[in-house]
N, C-alpha and C positions, 0 to 999 in steps of 0.2 A: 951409752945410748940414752933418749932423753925418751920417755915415752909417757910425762905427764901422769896422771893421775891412774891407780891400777886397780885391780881387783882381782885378787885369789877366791876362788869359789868352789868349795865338795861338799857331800854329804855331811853334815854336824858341824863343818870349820868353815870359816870364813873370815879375811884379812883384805884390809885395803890402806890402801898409802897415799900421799897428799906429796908429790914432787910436783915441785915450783921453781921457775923460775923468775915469772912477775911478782909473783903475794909468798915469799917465803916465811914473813913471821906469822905463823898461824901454829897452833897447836891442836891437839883436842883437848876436851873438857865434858866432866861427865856431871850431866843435867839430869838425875832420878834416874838413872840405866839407862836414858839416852846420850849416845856417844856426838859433839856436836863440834862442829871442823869451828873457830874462828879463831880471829885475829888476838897476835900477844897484844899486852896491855903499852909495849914500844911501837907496834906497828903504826905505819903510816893512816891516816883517813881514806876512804876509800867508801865510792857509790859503786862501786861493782858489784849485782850480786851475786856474783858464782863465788864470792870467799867467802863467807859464813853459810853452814850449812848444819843441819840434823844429818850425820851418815851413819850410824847404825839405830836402828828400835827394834825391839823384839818383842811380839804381839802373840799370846797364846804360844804353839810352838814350834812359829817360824819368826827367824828375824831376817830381817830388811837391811841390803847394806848398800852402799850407791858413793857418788859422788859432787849431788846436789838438792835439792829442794823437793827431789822427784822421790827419796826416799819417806817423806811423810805419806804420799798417798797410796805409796804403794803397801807400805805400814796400815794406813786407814783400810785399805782394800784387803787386807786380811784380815784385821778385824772384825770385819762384815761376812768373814766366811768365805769371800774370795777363793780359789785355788793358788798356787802362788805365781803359776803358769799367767796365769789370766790378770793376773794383779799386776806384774811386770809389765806383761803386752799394754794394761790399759795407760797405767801411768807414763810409759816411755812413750805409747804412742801422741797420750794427751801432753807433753810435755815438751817433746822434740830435742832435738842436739839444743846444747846451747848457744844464742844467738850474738854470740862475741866475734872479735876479729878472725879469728882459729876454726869457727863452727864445730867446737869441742862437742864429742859425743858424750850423753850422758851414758855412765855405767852403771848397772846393778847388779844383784843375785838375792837369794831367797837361803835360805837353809833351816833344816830342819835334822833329826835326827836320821830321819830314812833319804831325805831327800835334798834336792839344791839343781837352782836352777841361777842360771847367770842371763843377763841381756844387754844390750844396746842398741841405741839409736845413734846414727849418724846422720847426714845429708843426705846422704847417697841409698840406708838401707836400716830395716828393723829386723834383728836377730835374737830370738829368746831359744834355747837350749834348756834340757834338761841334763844335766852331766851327773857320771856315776865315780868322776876320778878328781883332783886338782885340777881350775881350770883357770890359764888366766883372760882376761882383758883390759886393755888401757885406752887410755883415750887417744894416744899416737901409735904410729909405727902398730901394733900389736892392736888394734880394734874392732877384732874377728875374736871371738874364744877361741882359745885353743890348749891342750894338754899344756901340764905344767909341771914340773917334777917341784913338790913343795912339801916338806917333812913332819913341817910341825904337827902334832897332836891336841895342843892346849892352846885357848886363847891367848894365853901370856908369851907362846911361845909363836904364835901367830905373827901376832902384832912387832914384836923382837924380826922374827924372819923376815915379812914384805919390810920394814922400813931398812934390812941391812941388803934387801936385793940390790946387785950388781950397777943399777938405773939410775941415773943421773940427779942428782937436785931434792933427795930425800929431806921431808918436812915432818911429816910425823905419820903417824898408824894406827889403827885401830882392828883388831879382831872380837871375833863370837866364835863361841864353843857353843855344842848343843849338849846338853846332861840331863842324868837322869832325875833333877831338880829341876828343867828350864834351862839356862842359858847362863853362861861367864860369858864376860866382856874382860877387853885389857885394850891396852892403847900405850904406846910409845911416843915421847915427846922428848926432844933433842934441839 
């Protein structure tokens, strides 16, 4: 099943995946601890902007994880103190689905050591959740949160797991662990 672009989201962990079927040569690449989706140095040209993106930052000690442009403000909005509840709602709602042929929703989540919250905006509906288990969301078929069974414990082992999920047109991955230093990042490119 194809369901596009995902987002695992709990307490301390956090993993998201870039399946494509139009922009598959994309990779991540890590910009000073920010994790950032773009295009390989083979890819085609392209003015589209929903392939290049910032999807992970981690700001004080919550990171931001998403799967477009929406995760800098939401980043910015906890810097300022934001809650992370309220940083979601503001940037999804100022943002909206994205406006491509698909009216792909954007995803996000929040995570911290105690807490994690997941959201989206579609066409049709804005959803933000506070979740206490594995939660997923994608931008097809599955873009409702909903429980997840997802094992991993470590970002390395995050990012390895959403890119080997079952889902169609795997491009690459990115998780965030929360520690008791701040945060690990990992990211799988394939």
């Amino acid at each position: 099943m194809y369901v596009g672009r995902l987002l695992v989201v709990g307490p301390g962990l956090a993993a998201y995946r870039v399946s494509s079927r139009s922009f598959p040569n994309r990779r991540v690449y890590d910009r000073d601890g920010t994790l950032t989706v773009g295009p390989t140095e083979d890819a085609p040209e392209t003015d589209n902007p929903y392939v290049s993106y910032n999807c992970l930052r981690t700001t004080g000690d919550t990171a931001a994880i998403g799967n477009g442009s929406h995760v800098d403000p939401i980043a910015e909005k906890l810097e300022r103190g934001y809650p992370a509840r309220d940083a979601l709602v503001t940037a999804l709602h100022a943002l909206d689905y994205e406006k491509d042929d698909y009216d792909t929703p954007r995803i996000a989540g929040t995570v911290s050591a105690e807490s994690a919250y997941v959201g989206v905006v579609r066409k049709d509906a804005l959803l933000v959740r506070e979740v206490a288990e594995p939660t997923l969301v994608a931008t097809y078929e599955t873009n409702a949160p909903e429980p997840f069974g997802f094992d991993a414990t470590t970002a390395s082992e995050a990012a390895r797991a959403a890119y080997d999920l079952e889902f169609e047109h795997p491009v690459c991955a990115a998780a965030v662990e929360s520690t008791d230093g701040g945060f690990e990042t990992a990211f799988v490119n394939e």
